[in-house]
Each structure stands twice: as structure tokens, then as C-alpha cells.
C-alpha positions as CSV (number, residue, x, y, z in Angstrom):
1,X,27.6,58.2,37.7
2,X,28.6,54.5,37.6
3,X,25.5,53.6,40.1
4,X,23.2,55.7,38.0
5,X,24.0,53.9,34.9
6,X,23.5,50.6,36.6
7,X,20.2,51.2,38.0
8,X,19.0,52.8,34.7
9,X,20.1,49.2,33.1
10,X,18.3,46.7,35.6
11,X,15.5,49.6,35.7
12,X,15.3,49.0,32.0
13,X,15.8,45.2,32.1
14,X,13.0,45.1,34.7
15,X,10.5,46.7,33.0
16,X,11.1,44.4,29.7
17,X,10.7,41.7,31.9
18,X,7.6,43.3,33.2
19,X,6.1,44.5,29.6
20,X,6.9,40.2,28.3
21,X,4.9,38.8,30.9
22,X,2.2,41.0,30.6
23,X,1.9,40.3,26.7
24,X,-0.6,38.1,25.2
25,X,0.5,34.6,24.1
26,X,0.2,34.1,20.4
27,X,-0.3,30.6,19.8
28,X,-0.6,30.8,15.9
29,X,2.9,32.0,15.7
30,X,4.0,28.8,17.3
31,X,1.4,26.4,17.2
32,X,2.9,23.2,15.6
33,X,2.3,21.8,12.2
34,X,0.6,18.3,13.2
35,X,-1.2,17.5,9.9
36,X,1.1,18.5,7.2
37,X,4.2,17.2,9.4
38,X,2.5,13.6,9.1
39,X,1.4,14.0,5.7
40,X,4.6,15.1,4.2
41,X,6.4,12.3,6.1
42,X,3.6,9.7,5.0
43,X,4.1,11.2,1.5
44,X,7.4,10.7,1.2
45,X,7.7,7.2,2.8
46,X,4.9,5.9,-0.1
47,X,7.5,7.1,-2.5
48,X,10.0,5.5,-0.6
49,X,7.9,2.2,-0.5
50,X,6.6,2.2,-3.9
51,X,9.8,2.4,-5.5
52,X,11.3,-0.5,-3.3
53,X,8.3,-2.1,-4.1
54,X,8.3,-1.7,-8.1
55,X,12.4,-2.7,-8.2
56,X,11.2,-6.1,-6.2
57,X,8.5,-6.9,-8.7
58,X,10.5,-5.8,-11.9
59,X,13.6,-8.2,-10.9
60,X,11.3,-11.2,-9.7
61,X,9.2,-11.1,-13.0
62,X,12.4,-10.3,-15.2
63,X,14.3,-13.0,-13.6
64,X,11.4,-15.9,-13.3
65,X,10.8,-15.2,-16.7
66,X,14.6,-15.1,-18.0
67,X,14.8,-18.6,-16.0
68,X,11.8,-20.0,-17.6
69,X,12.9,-19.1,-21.0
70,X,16.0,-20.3,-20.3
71,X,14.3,-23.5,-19.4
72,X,11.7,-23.7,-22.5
73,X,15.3,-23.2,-24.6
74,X,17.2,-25.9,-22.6
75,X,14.2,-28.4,-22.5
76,X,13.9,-28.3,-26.6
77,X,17.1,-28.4,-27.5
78,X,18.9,-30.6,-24.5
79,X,15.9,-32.4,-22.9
80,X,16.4,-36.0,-24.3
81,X,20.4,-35.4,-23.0
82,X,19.0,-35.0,-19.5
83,X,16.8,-37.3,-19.6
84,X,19.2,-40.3,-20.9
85,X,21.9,-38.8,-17.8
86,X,19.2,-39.4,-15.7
87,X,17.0,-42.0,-16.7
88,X,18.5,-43.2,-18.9
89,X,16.0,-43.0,-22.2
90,X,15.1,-39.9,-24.2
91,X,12.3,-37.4,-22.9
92,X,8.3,-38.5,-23.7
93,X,7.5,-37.5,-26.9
94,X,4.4,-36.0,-26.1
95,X,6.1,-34.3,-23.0
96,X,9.0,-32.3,-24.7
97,X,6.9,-30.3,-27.0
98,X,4.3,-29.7,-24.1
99,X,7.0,-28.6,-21.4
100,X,8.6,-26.4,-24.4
101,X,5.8,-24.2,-25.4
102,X,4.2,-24.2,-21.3
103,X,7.7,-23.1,-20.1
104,X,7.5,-20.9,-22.9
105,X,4.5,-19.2,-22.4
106,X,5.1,-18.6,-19.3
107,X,8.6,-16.9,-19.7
108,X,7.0,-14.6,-22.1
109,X,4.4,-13.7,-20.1
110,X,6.4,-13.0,-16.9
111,X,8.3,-11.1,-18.9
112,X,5.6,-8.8,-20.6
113,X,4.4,-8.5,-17.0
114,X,8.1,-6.5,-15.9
115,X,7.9,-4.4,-18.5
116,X,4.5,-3.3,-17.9
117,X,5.4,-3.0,-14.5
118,X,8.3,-0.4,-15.2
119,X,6.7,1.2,-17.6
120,X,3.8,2.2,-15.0
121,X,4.4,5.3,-13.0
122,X,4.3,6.0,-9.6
123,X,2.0,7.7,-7.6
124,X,3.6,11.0,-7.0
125,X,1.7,12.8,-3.8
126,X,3.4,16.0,-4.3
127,X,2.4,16.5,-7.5
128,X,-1.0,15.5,-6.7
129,X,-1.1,17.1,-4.0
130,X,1.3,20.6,-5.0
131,X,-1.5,22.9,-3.6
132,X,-0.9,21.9,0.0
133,X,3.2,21.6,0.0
134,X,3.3,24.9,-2.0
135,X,0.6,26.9,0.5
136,X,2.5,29.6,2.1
137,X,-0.1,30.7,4.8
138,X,0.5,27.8,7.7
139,X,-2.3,27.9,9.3
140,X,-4.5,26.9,5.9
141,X,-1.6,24.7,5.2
142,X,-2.4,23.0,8.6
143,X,-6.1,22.7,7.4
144,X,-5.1,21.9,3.9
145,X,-3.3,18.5,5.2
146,X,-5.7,17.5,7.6
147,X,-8.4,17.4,4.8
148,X,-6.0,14.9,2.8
149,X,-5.7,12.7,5.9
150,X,-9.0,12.2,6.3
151,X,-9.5,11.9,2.5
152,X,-7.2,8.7,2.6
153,X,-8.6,7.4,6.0
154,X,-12.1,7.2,4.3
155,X,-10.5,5.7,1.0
156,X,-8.5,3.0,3.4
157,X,-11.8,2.3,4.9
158,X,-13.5,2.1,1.4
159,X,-10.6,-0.4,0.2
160,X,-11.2,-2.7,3.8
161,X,-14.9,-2.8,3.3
162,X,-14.5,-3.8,-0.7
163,X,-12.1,-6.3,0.4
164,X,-13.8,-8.0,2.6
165,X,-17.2,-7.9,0.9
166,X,-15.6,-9.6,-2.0
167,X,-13.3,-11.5,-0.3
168,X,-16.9,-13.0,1.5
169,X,-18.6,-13.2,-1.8
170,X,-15.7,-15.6,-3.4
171,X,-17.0,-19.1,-2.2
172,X,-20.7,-17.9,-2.3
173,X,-20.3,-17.7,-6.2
174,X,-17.9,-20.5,-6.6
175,X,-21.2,-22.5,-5.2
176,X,-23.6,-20.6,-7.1
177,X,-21.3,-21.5,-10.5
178,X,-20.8,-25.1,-9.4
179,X,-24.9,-25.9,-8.9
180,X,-25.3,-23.8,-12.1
181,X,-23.0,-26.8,-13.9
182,X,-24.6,-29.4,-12.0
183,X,-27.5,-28.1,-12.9
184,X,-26.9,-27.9,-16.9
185,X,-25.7,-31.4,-16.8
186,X,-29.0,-32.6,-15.2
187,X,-27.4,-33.3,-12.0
188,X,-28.2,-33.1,-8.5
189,X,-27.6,-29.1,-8.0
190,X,-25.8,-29.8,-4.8
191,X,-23.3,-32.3,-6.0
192,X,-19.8,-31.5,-4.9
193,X,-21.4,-27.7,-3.4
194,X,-20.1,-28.2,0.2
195,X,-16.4,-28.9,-1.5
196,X,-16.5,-26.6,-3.9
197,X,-17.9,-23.9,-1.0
198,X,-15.3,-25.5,1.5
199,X,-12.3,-24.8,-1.1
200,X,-13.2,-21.6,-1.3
201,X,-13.7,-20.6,2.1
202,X,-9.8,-19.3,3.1
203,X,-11.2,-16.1,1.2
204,X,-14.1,-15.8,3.9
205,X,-11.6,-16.2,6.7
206,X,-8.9,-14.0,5.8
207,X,-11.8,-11.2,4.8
208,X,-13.1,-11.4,8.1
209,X,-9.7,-10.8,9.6
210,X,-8.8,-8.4,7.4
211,X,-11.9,-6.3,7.8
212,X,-11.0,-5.5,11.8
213,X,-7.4,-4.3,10.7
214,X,-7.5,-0.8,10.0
215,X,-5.3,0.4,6.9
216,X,-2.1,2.4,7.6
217,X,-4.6,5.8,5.9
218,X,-6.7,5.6,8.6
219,X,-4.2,4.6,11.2
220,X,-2.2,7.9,10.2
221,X,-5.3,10.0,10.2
222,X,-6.1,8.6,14.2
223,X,-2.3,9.5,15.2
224,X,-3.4,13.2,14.0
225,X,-6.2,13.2,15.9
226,X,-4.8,11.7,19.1
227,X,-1.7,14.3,19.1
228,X,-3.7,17.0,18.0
229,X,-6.3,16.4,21.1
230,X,-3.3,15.6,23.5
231,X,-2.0,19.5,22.5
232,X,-4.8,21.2,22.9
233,X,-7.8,19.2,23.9
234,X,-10.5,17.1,22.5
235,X,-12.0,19.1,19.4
236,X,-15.7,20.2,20.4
């Protein structure tokens, strides 16, 4: 009885084996997530970033400008003190109220430029994009998310191009408004061009570096592609 029960059970055991192989392989059920695995993460990390990135801005404006109000104060009311200790004589008349009212200005304005920086919100990709992190079918979620990543490889590219074509166009109109002056004063139009072009001309260089370096969009949306061929072959 005991030998009958065993071979019924590697009988059985057999045949499941048998009936598994033979079974077709359904590679929706576990084909992998590529898209929406790098979009989420690229989501989240611009959160990440942007946050960081506002708390630098908001504490180097708040604090420049604290420190320049600070200054504007301290120049008014103890400049000639300063001076005496260290030149011995009493601040420029014409300097104080100048130094005052600059430093002053400036505090101000640094510190109008914090608050306008925290009060701005952030970009919130999974709000904007809710539709694909709430999509329960995976294989449209899949699609959903590859969409996006190409959306913002295109946009990066549009931003590189813009850059750069303004970036080029910066010394080009600094000329064009310096011959313009020359010109209304009944000068030589090319007086002072080549300087005034030469100045200018660090925009031209750093455009055409910039316009070979692809942004991280597009960089993200060429990972995608080079995993997703690397799974399951170059797309036809």
C-alpha cells in the first residue's frame, strides 16, 4: 500500500512538472515596469531637488538681505565711528547717505525676493501627473509613463535649443544696440563694436557648450529606451 501511495505522488508530481513546461509563457504577467519605475523615481527626486533647492535660495536671499540691512542701519547711524577708528576722520559726506540708501535698497530687495521665492509653489508631478500613478491596468500604466518621458525629453531639448539660440543672440544685440548709440550720436557706427561684441561673447561660448549637453529629461527618456531594447530587443 505504502509503494502504491508513493508512486501515485511522484506520478502526480511528474505530470505537474510535465503540464508547467508545456504551458505558455505569459510575459504580461511579469514583464517589468521600465517607464513608470523611472518616472516615479525621476518624480520624486525633482521633489526632492526642488525643495533643497528652494530652502538654499530662501536662506541666501533672507540672509544677504538681513546682512545688508543690517549694514544700511550700521553705516547711518555708526559710519563716521568706523571711519574715525580706522582713518581716523568721519565718513564722506556725500558717501554715507549714498552707501545708506544703496545698502538699503538692496537689503529690501533681497528680501522681497525670499519671500516671493517661498511663497512660490512647487511643481508637484503627481498631482500633475495623478492619471498615470493612479492607473490600475499596468500595462497602460507602462504606456502612460513612457508618453511623459518622452514629453519631457522633447521639452529638455526645447529648453537646450532656446538656450543656446539666445545665449548666441546676446553679443549680436549688444553690437546691434551699441552702433544704434553710435549712430544717434553721429558717430562712427563701429566705434567700440568689436569690445562691446568681445564682452559679450562668454554667452556665445557657454551656449555652444551647452547646446551638446543633453538635459537630464532626455537623458532619462534614452535610459528607458536603452533598458527597454536590452529586455526585449530594439523596438521595430
Amino acid at each position: 500500500m505504502r509503494r502504491f501511495i508513493s508512486a501515485t505522488i511522484i506520478t502526480c508530481l511528474f505530470s505537474l512538472a510535465v503540464t508547467a513546461q508545456s504551458l505558455p509563457i505569459r510575459f504580461s504577467d511579469g514583464k517589468p515596469q521600465i517607464a513608470y519605475r523611472l518616472f516615479s523615481t525621476w518624480a520624486d527626486n525633482y521633489q526632492t531637488d526642488a525643495r533643497r533647492g528652494k530652502t538654499a535660495a530662501e536662506t541666501i536671499l533672507f540672509t544677504t538681505g538681513a546682512v545688508a540691512l543690517a549694514g544700511s542701519a550700521l553705516t547711518w547711524f555708526g559710519g563716521d565711528d568706523i571711519s574715525r577708528n580706522m582713518s581716523g576722520s568721519p565718513m564722506d559726506p556725500s558717501l554715507k547717505p549714498n552707501l545708506t540708501l544703496g545698502l538699503g535698497i538692496g537689503g529690501g530687495a533681497l528680501l522681497i525676493s525670499g519671500m516671493i521665492v517661498a511663497a512660490a509653489p512647487i511643481k508637484d508631478y503627481r498631482a500633475i501627473y495623478a492619471d498615470v500613478f493612479e492607473e490600475q491596468d499596468s500595462e497602460v500604466q507602462e504606456a502612460m509613463a513612457a508618453s511623459v518621458l518622452r514629453y519631457q525629453a522633447d521639452r529638455g531639448k526645447e529648453r537646450r535649443v532656446t538656450s543656446f539660440l539666445m545665449a548666441f543672440a546676446v553679443p549680436l544685440i549688444a553690437g546691434a544696440i551699441q552702433a544704434g548709440v553710435n549712430v544717434g550720436r553721429g558717430q562712427d557706427w563701429s566705434k567700440d563694436l568689436l569690445s562691446t561684441v568681445g564682452t559679450n561673447s562668454w554667452w556665445m561660448a557657454g551656449s555652444v557648450v551647452s547646446i551638446f549637453q543633453k538635459t537630464p529629461e532626455e537623458r532619462l527618456y534614452q535610459r528607458y529606451l536603452s533598458t527597454r531594447d536590452a529586455l526585449y530587443g530594439s523596438a521595430k
